[in-house]
C-alpha positions, -999 to 999 in steps of 0.1 A, spaced: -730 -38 38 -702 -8 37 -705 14 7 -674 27 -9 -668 62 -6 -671 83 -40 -637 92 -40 -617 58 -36 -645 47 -67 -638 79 -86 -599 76 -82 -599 37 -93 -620 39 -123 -590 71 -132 -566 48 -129 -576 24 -149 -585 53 -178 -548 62 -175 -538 24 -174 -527 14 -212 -543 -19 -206 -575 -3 -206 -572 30 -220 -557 41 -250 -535 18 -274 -499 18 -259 -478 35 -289 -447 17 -299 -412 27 -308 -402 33 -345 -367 24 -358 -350 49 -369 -326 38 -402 -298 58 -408 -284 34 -436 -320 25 -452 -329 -14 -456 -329 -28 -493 -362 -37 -501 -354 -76 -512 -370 -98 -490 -336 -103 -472 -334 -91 -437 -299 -88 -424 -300 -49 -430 -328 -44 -404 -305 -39 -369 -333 -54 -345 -354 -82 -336 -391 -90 -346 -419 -75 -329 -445 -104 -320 -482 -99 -317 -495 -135 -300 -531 -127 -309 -528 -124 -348 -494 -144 -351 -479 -113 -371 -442 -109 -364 -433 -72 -378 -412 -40 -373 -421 -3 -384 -394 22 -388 -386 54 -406 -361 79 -415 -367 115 -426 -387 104 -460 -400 71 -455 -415 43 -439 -403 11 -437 -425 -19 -427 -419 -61 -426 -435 -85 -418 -435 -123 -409 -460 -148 -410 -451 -186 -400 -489 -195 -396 -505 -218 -425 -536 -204 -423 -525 -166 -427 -504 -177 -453 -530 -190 -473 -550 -162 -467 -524 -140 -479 -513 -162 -512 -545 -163 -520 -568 -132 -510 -545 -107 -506 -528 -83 -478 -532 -44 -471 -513 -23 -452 -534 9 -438 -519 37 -427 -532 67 -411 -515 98 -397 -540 106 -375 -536 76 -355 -570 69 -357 -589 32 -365 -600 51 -402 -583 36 -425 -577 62 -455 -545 51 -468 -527 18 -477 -510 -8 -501 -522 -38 -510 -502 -62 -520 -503 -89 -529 -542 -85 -546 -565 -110 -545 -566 -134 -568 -591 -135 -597 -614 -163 -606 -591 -181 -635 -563 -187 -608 -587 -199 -583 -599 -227 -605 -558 -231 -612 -549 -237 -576 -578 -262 -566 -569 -278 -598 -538 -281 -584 -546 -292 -550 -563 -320 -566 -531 -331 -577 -518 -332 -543 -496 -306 -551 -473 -293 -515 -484 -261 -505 -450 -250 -495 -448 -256 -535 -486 -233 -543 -472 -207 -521 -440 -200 -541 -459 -201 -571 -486 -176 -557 -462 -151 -540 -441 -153 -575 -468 -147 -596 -480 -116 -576 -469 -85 -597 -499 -60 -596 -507 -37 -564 -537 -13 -553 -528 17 -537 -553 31 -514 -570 68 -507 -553 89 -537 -585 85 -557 -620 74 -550 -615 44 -563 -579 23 -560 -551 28 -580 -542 -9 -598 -504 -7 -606 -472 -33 -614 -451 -35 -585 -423 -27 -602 -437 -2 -626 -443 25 -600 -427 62 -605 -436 73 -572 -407 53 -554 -429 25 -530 -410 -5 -531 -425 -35 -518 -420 -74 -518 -428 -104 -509 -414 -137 -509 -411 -171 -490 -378 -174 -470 -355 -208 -463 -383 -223 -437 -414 -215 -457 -426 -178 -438 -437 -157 -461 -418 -125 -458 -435 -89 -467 -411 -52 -468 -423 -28 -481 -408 12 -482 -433 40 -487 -421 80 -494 -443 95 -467 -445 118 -502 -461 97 -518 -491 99 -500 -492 134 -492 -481 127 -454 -467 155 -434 -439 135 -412 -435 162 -386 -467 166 -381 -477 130 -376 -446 122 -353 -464 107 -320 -492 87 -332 -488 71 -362 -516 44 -370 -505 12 -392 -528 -19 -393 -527 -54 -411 -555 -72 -426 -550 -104 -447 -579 -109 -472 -607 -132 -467 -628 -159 -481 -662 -141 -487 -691 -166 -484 -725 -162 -498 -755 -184 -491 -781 -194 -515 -811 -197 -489 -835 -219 -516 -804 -242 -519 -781 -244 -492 -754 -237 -515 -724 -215 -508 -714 -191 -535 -678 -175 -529 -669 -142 -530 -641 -113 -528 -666 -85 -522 -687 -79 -487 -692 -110 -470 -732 -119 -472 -746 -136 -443 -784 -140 -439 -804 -148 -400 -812 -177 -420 -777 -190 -432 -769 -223 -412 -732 -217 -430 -710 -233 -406 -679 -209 -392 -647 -211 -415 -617 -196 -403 -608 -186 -438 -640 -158 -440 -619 -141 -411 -593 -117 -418 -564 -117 -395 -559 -79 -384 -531 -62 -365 -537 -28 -354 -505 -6 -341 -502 28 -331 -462 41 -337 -438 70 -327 -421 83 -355 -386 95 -349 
């Protein structure tokens, strides 16, 4: 059999280094806002069309003007919906660029126990869950803020004296629609410094699932997911958050 010389090898595994398929995450485009959005829920002040990601099902934009970002975000699918309404969404953020996450917002928070038992109450009663989801999203007032301390910051939305605005409600054909503006200030962010590669990523909370091994009974959880070798827990899409991970150009 021929061999292949080195170089042809050597010059085809460089191409596919430099190749954004297989090398590095390809780095988007920011928006740049000279007349900054209203953060409302309403979206006729952003000038351009959805970005889609197919894999997580997030439709979203990420622009900026000299001192802040601007993020929305779309999501159509049930399942991320509920996950949202009812475990809660952050937005990371790292200058950097890197997959660390230091900073972020979440919002909404998970909900506690008490509301838990309210909703499956309420599902028992048949009750639409285009109807849960408005009462969830409306009810959702407090926010974490993430990396300023060692622990998160808990704070009402529309309490906060360090000028994030965020929001999220549930449009005309049941999406759920998230904006959010964030002072680059606010979190101690050097904008000209952190221009090129700008690292934003999703997650929507998760059902956390823990197994009682004597039993077979599943305990649930907001914490660290516990799973044992020996839990026969069958897969629920519901203990998976839905992540999108982008890397952005700030102009």
């Amino acid at each position: 059999m021929k061999s292949t010389p080195f170089f042809i090898l050597f010059a085809g595994l460089a191409a596919l280094a430099a190749c954004p398929s297989y090398g590095q995450k390809e780095v988007k485009e920011s928006i740049l806002f000279t007349t900054p959005p209203v953060i409302d829920g309403q979206m006729e002040d952003w000038t351009t069309d959805w970005t889609m990601d197919a894999k997580s099902k997030f439709l979203y934009n990420v622009g900026n003007d000299n001192d802040n970002l601007y993020i929305r975000a779309k999501f159509s699918n049930e399942t991320t919906q509920q996950k949202i309404a009812l475990f809660g969404f952050t937005v990371y953020f790292n200058p950097e660029g890197s997959k660390k996450n230091r900073l972020g917002l979440r919002y909404p928070i998970p909900k506690d126990k008490d509301q838990m038992k309210r909703e499956e109450k309420a599902a028992e009663q048949e009750k639409k869950w285009d109807d849960m989801k408005r009462d969830l999203i409306r009810d959702s007032d407090l926010l974490e803020l993430l990396g300023l301390a060692d622990d998160p910051i808990l704070s009402s939305r529309v309490g906060l004296m360090n000028g994030i605005e965020v929001i999220m409600v549930v449009d005309t054909y049941g999406d759920l629609i998230y904006e959010a503006r964030i002072p680059f200030k606010a979190y101690r962010i050097n904008k000209s410094t952190t221009m090129d590669n700008f690292g934003v990523y999703f997650e929507t909370g998760r059902l956390i699932v823990k197994q009682n091994l004597s039993t077979g009974q599943a305990t649930y959880y907001r914490g660290q997911r516990y799973r044992s070798p020996m839990a026969t827990q069958p897969y629920n899409e519901f203990t998976v958050s839905t992540t999108l991970r982008v890397n952005v150009k700030l102009k």
